[in-house]
C-alpha positions in Angstrom: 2.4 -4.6 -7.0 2.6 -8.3 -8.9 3.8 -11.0 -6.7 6.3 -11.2 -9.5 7.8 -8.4 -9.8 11.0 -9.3 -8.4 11.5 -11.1 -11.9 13.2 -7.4 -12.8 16.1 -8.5 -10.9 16.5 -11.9 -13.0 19.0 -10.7 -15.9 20.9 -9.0 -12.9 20.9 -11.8 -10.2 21.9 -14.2 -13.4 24.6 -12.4 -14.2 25.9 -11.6 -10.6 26.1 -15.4 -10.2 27.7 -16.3 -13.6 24.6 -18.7 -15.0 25.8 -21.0 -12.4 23.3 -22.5 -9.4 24.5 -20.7 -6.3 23.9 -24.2 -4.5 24.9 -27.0 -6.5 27.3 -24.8 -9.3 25.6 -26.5 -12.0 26.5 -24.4 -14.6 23.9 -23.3 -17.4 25.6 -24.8 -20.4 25.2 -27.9 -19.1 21.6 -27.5 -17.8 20.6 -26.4 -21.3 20.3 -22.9 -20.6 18.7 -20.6 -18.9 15.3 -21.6 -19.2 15.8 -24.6 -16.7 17.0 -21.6 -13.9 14.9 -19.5 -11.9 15.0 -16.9 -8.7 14.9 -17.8 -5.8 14.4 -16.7 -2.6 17.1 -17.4 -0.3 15.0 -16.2 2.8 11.8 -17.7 2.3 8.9 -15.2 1.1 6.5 -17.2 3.2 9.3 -16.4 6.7 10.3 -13.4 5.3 7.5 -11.1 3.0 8.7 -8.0 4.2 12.6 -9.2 1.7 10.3 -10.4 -1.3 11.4 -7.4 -3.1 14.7 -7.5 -2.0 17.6 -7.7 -4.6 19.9 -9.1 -1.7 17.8 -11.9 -1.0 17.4 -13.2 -4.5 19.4 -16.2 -5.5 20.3 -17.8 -9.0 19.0 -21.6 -8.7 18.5 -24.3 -11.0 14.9 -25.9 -10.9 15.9 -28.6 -8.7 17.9 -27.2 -6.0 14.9 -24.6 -5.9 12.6 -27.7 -5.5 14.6 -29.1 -2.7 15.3 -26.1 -1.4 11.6 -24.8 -1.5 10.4 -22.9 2.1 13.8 -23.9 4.0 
């Protein structure tokens, strides 16, 4: 199994959390698009490996709230 596979779950996660950052609300339009969002994982992979897979633990984030955010 890829260390990426999760990235099945990004269309889903995306659309669970309306293309908007679930930490700042930036909204995608205004980020211009997508591209400039990513997965992340809420609980850490590095605390938590055992909930890299997990669906529940997979959060919509633009790229700088996922850079501040990183293993916190």
């Amino acid at each position: 199994m890829s260390s990426r596979d999760y990235q099945v779950f990004r269309e889903t996660v995306r659309e669970n959390f309306v293309a908007t950052c679930s930490y700042c609300l930036l909204e995608e339009r205004w980020a211009a698009g997508k591209e400039n969002f990513e997965l992340d994982h809420f609980r850490p992979q590095t605390l938590f490996p055992q909930l890299r897979m997990s669906f529940y633990s997979l959060y919509w984030s633009c790229h700088v709230c996922n850079r501040l955010k990183h293993g916190q």
